[in-house]
Structure formats: structure tokens, C-alpha cells
N, CA, C and O atoms as a CHARMM CRD file, in Angstrom:
* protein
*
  308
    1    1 UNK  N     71.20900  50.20200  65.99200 PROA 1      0.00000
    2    1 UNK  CA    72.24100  51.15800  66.32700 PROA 1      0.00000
    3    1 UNK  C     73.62500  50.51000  66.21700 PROA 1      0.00000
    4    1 UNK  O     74.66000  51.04400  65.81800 PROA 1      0.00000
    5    2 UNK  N     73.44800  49.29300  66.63300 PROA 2      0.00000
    6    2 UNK  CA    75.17900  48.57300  66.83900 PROA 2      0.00000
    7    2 UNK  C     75.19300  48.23500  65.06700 PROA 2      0.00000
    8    2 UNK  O     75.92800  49.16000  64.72300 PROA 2      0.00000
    9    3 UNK  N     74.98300  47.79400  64.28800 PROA 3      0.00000
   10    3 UNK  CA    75.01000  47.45200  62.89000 PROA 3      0.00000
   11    3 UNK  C     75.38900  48.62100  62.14400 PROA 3      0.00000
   12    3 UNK  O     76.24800  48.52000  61.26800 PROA 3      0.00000
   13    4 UNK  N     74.72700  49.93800  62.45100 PROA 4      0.00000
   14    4 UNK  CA    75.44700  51.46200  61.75700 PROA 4      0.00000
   15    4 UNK  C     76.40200  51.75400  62.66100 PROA 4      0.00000
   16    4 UNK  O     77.05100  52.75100  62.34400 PROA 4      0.00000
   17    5 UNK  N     76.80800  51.10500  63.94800 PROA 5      0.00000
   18    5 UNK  CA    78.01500  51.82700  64.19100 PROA 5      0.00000
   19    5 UNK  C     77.18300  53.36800  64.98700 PROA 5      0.00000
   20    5 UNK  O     77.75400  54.45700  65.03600 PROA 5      0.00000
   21    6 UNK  N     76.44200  53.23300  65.27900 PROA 6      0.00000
   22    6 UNK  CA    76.12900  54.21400  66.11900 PROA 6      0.00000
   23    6 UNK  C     76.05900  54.11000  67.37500 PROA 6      0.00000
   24    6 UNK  O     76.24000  55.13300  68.03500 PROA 6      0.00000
   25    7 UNK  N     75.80800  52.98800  67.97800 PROA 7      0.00000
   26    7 UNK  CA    76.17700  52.60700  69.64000 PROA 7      0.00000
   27    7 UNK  C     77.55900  53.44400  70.12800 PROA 7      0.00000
   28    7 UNK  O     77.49100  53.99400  71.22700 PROA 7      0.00000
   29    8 UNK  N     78.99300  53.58100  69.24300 PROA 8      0.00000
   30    8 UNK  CA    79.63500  54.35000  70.00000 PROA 8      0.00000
   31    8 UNK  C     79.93000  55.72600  69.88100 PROA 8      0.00000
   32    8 UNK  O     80.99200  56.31500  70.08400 PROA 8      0.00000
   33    9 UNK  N     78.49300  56.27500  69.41300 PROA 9      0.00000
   34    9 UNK  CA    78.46600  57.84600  69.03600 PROA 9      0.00000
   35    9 UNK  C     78.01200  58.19400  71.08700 PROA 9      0.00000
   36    9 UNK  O     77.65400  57.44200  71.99300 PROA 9      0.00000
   37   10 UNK  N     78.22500  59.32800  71.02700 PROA 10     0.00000
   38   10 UNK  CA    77.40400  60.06800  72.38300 PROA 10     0.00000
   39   10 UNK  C     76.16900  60.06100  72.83600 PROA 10     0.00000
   40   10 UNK  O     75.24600  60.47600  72.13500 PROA 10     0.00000
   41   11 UNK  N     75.98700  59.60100  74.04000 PROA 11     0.00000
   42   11 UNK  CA    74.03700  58.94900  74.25400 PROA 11     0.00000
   43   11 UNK  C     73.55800  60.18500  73.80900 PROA 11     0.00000
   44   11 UNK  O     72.73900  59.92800  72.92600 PROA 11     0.00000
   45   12 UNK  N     73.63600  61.25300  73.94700 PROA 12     0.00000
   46   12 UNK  CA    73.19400  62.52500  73.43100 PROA 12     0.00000
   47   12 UNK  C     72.29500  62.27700  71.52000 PROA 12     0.00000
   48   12 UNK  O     71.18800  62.42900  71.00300 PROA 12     0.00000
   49   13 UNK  N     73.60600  61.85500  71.15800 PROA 13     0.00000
   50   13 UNK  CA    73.70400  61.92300  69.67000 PROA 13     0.00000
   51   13 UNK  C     72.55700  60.92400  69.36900 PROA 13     0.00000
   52   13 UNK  O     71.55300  61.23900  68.73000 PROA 13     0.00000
   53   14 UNK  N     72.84400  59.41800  69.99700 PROA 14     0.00000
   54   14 UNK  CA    72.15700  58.31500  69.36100 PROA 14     0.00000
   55   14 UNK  C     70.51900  58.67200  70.03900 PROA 14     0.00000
   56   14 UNK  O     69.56300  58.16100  69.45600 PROA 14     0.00000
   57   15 UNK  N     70.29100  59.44800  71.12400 PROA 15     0.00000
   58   15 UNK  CA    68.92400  59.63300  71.50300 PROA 15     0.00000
   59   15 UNK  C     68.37300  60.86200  69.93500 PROA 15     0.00000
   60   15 UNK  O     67.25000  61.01300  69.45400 PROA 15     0.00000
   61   16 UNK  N     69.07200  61.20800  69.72900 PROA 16     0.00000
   62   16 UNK  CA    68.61900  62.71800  68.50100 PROA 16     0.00000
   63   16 UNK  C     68.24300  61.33600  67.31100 PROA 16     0.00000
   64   16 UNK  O     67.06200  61.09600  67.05800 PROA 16     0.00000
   65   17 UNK  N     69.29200  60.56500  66.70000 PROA 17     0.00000
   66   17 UNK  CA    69.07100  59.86300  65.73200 PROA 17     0.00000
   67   17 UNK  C     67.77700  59.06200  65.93200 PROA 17     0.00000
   68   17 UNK  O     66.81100  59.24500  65.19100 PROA 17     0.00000
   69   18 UNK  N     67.76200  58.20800  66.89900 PROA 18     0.00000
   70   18 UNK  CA    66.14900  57.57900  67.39000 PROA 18     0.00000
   71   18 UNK  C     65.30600  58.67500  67.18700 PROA 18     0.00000
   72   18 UNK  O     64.64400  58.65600  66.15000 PROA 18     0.00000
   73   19 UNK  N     65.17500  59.67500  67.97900 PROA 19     0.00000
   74   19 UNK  CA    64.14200  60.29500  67.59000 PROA 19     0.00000
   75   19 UNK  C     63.44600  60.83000  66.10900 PROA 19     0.00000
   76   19 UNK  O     62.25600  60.97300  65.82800 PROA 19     0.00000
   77   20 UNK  N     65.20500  61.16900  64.92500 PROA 20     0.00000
   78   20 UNK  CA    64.18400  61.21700  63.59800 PROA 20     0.00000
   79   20 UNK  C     64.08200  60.22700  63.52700 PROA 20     0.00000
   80   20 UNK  O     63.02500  60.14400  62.90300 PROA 20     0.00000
   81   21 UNK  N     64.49800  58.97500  63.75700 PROA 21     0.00000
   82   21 UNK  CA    64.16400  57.76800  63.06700 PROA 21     0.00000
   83   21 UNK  C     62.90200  57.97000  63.30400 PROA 21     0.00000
   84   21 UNK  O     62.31700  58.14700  62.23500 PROA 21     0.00000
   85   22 UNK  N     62.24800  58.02300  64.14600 PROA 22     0.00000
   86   22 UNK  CA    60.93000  57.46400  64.88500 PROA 22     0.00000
   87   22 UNK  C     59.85400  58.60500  64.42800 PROA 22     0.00000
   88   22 UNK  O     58.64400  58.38100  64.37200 PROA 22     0.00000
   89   23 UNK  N     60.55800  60.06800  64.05500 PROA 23     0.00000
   90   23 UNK  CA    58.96800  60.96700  63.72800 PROA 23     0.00000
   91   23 UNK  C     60.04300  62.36800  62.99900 PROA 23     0.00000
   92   23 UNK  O     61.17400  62.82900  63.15100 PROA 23     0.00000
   93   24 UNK  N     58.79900  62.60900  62.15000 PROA 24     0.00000
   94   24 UNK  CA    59.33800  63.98700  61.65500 PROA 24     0.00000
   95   24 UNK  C     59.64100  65.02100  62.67500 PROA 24     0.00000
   96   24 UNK  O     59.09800  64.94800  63.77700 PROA 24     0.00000
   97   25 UNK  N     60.43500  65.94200  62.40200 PROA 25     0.00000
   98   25 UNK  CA    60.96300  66.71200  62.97200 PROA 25     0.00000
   99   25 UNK  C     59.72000  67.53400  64.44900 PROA 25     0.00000
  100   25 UNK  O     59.72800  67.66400  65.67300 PROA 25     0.00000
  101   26 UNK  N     59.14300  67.75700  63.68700 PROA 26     0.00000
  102   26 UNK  CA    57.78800  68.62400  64.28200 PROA 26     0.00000
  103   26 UNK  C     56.91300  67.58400  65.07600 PROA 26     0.00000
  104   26 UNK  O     55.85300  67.98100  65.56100 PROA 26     0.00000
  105   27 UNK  N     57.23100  66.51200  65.20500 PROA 27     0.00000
  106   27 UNK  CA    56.66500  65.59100  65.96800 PROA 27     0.00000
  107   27 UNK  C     57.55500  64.82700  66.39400 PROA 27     0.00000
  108   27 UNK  O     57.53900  63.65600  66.01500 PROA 27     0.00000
  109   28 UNK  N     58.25000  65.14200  67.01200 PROA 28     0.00000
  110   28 UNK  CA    59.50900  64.65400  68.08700 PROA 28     0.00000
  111   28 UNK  C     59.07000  64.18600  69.51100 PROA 28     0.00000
  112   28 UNK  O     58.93000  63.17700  70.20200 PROA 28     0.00000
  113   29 UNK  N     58.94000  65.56900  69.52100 PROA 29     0.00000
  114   29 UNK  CA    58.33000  65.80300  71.28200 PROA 29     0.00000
  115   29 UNK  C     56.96700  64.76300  71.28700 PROA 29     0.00000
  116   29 UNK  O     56.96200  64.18400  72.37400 PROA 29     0.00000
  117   30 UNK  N     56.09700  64.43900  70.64800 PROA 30     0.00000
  118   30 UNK  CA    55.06700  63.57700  70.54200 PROA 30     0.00000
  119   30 UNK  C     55.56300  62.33600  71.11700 PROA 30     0.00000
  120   30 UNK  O     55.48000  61.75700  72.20100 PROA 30     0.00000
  121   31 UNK  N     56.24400  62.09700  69.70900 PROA 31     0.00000
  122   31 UNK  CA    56.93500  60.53000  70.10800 PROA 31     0.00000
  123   31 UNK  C     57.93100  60.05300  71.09400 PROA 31     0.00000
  124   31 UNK  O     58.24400  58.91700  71.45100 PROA 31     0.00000
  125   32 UNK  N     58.47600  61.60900  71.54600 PROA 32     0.00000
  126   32 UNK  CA    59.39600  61.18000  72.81000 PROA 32     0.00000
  127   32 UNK  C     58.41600  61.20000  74.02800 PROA 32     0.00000
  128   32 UNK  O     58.70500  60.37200  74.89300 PROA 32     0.00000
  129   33 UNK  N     57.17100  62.07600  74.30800 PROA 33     0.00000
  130   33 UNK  CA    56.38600  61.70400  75.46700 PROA 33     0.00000
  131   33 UNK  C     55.47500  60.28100  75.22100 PROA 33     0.00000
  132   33 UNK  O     55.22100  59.79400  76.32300 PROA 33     0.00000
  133   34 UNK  N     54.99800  59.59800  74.28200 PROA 34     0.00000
  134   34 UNK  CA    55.08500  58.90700  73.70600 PROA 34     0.00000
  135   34 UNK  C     55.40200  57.39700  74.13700 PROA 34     0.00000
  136   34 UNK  O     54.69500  56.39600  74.25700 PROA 34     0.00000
  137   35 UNK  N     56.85600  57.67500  74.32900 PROA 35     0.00000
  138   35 UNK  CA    58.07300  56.36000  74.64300 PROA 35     0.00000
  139   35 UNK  C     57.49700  56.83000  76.19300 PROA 35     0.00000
  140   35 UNK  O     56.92500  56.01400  76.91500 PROA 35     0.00000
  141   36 UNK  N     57.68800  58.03200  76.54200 PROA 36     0.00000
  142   36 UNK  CA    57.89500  57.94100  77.96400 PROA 36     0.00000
  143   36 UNK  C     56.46900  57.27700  78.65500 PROA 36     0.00000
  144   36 UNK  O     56.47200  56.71300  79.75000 PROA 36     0.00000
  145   37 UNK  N     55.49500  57.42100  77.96800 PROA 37     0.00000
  146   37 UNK  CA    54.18400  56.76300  79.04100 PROA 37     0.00000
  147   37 UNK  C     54.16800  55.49900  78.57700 PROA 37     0.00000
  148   37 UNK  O     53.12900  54.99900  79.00800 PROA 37     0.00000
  149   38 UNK  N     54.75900  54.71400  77.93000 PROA 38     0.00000
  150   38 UNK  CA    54.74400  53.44000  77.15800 PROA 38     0.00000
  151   38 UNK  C     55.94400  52.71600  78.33800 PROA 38     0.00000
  152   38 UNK  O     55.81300  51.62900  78.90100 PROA 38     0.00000
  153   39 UNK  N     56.85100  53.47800  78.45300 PROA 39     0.00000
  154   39 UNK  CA    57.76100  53.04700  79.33000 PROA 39     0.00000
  155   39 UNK  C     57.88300  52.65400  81.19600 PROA 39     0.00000
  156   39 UNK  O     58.22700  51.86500  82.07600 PROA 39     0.00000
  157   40 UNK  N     57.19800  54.12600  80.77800 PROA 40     0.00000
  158   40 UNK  CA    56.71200  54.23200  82.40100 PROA 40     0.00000
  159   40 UNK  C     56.25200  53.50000  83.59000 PROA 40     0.00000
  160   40 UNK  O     55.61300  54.34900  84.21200 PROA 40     0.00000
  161   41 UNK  N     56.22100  52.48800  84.20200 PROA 41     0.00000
  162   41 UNK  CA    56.01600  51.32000  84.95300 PROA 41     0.00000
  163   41 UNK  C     54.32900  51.62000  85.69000 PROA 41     0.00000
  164   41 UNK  O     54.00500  52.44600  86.54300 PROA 41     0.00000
  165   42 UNK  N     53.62000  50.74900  85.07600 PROA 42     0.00000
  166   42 UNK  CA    52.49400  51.08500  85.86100 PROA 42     0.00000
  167   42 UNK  C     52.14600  50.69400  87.45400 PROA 42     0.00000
  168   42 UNK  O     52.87400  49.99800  88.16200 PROA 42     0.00000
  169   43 UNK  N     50.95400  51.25700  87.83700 PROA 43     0.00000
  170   43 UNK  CA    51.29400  50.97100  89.63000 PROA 43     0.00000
  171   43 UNK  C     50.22700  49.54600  89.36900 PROA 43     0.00000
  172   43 UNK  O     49.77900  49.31800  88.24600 PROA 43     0.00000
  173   44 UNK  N     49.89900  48.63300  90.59300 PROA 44     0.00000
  174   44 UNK  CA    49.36700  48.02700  90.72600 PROA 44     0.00000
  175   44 UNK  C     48.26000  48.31300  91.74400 PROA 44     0.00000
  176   44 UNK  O     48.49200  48.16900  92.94400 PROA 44     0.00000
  177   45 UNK  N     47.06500  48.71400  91.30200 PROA 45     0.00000
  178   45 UNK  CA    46.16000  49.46400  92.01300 PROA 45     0.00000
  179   45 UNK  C     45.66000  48.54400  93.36400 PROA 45     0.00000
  180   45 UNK  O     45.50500  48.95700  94.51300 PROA 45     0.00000
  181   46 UNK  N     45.48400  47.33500  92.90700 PROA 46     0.00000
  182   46 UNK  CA    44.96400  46.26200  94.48700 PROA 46     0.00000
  183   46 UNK  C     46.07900  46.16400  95.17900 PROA 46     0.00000
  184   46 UNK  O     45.85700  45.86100  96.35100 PROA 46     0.00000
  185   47 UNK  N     47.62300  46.35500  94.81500 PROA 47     0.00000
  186   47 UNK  CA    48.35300  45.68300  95.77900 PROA 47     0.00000
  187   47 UNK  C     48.77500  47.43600  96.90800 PROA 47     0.00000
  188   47 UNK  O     49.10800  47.58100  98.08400 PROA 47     0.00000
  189   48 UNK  N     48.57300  48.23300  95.99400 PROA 48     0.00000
  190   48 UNK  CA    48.64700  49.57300  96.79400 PROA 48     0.00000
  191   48 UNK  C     47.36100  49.90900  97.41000 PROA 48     0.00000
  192   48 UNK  O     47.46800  51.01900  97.93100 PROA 48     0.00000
  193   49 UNK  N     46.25300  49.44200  97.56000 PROA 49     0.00000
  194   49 UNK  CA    44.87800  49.32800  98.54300 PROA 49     0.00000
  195   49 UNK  C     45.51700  48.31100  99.63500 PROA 49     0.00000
  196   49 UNK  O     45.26000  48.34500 100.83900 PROA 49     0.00000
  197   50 UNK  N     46.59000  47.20100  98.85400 PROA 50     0.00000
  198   50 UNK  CA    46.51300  45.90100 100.24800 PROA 50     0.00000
  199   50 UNK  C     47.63100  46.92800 101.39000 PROA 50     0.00000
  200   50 UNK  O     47.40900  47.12400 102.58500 PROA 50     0.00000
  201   51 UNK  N     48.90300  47.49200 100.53900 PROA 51     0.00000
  202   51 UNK  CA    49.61200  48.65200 101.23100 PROA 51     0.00000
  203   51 UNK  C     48.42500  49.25700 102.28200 PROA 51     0.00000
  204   51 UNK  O     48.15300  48.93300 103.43800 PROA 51     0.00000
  205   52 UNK  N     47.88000  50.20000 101.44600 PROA 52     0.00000
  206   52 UNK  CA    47.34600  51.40400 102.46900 PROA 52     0.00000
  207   52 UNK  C     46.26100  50.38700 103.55200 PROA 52     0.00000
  208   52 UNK  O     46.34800  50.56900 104.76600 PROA 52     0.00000
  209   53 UNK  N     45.47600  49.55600 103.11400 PROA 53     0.00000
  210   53 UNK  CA    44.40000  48.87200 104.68700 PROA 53     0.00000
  211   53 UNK  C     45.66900  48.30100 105.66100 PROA 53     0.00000
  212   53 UNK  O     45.48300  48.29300 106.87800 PROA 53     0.00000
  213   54 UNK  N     46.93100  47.83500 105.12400 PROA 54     0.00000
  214   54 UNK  CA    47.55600  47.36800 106.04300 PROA 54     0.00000
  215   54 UNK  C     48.57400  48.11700 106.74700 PROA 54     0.00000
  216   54 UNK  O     49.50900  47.53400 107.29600 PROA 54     0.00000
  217   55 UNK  N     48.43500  49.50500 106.76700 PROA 55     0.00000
  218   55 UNK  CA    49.30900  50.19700 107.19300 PROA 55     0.00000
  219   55 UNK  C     48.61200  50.36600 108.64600 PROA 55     0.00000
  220   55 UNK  O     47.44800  50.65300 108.92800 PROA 55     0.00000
  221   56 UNK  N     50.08800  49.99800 109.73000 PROA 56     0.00000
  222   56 UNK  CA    49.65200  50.63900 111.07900 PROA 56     0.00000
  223   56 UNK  C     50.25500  51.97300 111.57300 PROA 56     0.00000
  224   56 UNK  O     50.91100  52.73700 110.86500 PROA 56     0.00000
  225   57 UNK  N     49.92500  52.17500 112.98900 PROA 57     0.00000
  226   57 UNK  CA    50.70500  53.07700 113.47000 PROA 57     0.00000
  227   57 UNK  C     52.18200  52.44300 113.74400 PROA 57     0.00000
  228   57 UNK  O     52.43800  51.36400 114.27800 PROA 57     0.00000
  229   58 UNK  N     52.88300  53.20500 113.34000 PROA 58     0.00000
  230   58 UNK  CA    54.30100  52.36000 113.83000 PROA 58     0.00000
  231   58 UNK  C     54.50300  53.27700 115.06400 PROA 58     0.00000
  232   58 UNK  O     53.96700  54.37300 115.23200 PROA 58     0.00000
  233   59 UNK  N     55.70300  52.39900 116.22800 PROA 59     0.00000
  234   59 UNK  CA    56.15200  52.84500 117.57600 PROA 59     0.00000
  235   59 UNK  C     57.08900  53.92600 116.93500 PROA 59     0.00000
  236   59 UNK  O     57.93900  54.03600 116.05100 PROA 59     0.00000
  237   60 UNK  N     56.23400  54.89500 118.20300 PROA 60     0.00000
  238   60 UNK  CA    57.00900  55.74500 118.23700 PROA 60     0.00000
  239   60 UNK  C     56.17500  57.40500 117.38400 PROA 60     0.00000
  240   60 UNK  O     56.18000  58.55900 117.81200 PROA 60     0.00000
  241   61 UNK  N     55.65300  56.92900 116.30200 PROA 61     0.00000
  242   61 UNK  CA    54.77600  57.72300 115.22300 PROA 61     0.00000
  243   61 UNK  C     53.22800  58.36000 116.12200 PROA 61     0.00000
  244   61 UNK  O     52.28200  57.83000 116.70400 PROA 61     0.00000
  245   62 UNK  N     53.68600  59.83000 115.79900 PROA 62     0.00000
  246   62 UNK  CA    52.39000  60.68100 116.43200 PROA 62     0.00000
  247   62 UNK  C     50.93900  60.02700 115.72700 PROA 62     0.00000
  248   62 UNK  O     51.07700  59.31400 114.73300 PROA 62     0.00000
  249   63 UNK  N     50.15500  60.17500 116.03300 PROA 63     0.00000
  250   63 UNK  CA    49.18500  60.35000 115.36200 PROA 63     0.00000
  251   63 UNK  C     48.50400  60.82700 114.23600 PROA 63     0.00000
  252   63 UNK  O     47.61700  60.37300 113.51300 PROA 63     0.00000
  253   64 UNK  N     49.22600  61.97800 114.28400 PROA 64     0.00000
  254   64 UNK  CA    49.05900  62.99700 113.15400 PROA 64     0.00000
  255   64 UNK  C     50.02800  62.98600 111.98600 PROA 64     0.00000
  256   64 UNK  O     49.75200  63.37700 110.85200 PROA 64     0.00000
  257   65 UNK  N     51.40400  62.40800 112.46100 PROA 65     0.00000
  258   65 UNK  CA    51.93300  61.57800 111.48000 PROA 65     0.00000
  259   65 UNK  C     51.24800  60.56400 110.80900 PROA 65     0.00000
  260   65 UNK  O     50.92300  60.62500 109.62300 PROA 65     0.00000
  261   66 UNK  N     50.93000  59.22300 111.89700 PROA 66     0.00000
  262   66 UNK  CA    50.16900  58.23100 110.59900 PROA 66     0.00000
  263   66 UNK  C     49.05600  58.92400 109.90600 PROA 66     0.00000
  264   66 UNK  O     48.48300  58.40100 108.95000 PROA 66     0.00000
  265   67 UNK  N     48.67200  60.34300 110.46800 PROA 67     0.00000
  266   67 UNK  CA    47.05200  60.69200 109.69100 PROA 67     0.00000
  267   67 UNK  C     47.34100  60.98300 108.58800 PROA 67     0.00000
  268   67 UNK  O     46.48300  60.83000 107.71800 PROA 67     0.00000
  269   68 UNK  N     48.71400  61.52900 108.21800 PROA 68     0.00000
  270   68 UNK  CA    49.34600  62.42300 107.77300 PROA 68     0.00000
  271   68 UNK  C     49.90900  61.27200 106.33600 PROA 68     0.00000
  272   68 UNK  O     49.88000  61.51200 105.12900 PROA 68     0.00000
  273   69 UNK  N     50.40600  59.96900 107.08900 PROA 69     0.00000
  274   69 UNK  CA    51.05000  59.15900 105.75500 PROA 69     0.00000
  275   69 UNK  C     49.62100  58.31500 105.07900 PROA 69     0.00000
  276   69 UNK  O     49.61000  57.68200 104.02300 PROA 69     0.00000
  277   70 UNK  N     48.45900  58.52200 106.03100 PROA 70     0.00000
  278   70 UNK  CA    47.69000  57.82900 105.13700 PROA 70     0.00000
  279   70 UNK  C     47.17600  58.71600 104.02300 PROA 70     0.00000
  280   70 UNK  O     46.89200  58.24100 102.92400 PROA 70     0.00000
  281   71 UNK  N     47.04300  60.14700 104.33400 PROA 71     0.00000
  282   71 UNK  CA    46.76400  60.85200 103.47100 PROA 71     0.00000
  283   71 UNK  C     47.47200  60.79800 101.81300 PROA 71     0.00000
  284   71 UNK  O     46.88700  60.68000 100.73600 PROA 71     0.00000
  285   72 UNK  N     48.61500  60.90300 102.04300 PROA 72     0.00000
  286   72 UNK  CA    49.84600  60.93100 101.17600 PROA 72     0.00000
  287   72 UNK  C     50.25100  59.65300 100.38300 PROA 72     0.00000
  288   72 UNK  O     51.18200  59.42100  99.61100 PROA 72     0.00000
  289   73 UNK  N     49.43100  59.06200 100.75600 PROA 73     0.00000
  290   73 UNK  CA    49.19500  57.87200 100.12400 PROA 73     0.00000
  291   73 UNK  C     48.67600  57.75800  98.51200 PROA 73     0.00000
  292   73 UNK  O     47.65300  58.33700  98.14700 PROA 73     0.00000
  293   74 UNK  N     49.46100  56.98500  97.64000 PROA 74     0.00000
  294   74 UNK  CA    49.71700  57.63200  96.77400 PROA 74     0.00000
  295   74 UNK  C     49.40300  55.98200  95.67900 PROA 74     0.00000
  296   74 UNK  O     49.75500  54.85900  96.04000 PROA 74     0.00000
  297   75 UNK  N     48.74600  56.27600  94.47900 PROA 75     0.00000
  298   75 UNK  CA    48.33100  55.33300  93.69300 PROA 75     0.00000
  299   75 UNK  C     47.46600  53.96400  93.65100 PROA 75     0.00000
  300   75 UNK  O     47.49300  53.01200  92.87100 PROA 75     0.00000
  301   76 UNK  N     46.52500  54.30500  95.04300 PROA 76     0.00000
  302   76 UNK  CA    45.32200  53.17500  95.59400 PROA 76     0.00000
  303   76 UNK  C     44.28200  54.22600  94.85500 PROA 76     0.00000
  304   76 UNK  O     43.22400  53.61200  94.71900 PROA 76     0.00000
  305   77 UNK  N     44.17300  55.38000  94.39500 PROA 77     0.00000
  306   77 UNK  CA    42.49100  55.35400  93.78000 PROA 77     0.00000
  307   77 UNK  C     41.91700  55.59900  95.03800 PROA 77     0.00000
  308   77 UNK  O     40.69400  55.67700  95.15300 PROA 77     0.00000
């Protein structure tokens, strides 16, 4: 992008140009969901099990609250 001089076009603009670069027209949307799960930060499944076994009641927290955050607990599998 910086070599064509496109870095100081509009992020708008230079996201449209990446995208034909990257796929025909009709397969845009492919390659832009694509980037996005490639990008996307994965969770770490053991260290969110070590989270949820080590979660207590904190002071002050009903019961039905902690029942409530263990439920909601989110990317342990």
C-alpha cells in the first residue's frame, strides 16, 4: 500500500482496494469473513477451565449471583 501511494487514500478506500486485490468481486464477502476468523484471537480453553474451577464467591455476592456468573461463563467447553 505505502509503495502505490495508497496508505494516504481513506481507510474506507484502501480496505475496498485490499479486498479486490485479494478476490473477485463476487467473492469479497468470503475473503473478508475469511480475514476475520484468521484474525480473530483464539481463547485458550485450559486457562478458561483454570478461570472458571477457580472462581469464588466474592464478599458481598448473592448466591444466585455467583450461580448466575458461573453459568455465563464463557469459552471453557
Amino acid at each position: 500500500m505505502s509503495v502505490s501511494g495508497y496508505n494516504s487514500k481513506p481507510h474506507k478506500e484502501q480496505i475496498d482496494i485490499l479486498l479486490y486485490l485479494l478476490a473477485a468481486p463476487e467473492r469479497q464477502e468470503q475473503a473478508l469473513q475469511a480475514s476475520r476468523e484468521y484474525l480473530n484471537p483464539r481463547t485458550n480453553t485450559i486457562f478458561e477451565w483454570y478461570k472458571f474451577n477457580s472462581r469464588v464467591q466474592l464478599h458481598g455476592e448473592s448466591v444466585g449471583e455467583f450461580v448466575t456468573a458461573l453459568h455465563t461463563a464463557e469459552s471453557c467447553d
